[in-house]
Residue, then its C-alpha position, 0 to 999 in steps of 0.5 A: x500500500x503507499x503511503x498516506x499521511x496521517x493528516x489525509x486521513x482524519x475525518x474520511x468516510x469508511x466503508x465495508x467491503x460489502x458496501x456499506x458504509x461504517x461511519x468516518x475515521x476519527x483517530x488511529x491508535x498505536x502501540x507506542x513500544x513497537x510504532x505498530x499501529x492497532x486500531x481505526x477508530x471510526x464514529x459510527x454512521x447511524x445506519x450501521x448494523x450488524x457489525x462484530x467489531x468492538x466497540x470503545x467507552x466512548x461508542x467508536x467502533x475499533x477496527x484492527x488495522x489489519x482489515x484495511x484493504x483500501x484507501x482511496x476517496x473512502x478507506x474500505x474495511x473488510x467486513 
């Protein structure tokens, strides 16, 4: 994947990759030992359903970074 800027990021809208769409990115954590990154933390569209992702104290769905599959004009998530 290139790279994109963390400042790209914020604020884009993210979909799965069956279509539907997630909500938008809020923040990205990361683990400060290793630099790896963990989680999208994304605020969750109203129309989500049906979605095995955890979510945080705050109501933000956490998608591990390994379900990123694209990013473009939308980040899409495997579902």
């Amino acid at each position: 994947m290139a790279e994109i800027l963390a400042e790209n990021l914020s604020g884009k809208d993210v979909m799965g990759s069956d279509g539907a769409e997630m909500g938008s990115l809020y923040n990205i954590t990361m683990d400060l030992s290793s630099g790896s990154l963990n989680h999208l933390v994304i605020d969750p569209a109203e129309s989500l359903r049906n979605t095995d992702f955890e979510y945080s104290d705050q109501g933000r769905l956490l998608v591990p970074v390994e379900r990123v599959k694209a990013v473009k004009d939308h980040m899409i998530v495997q579902r």
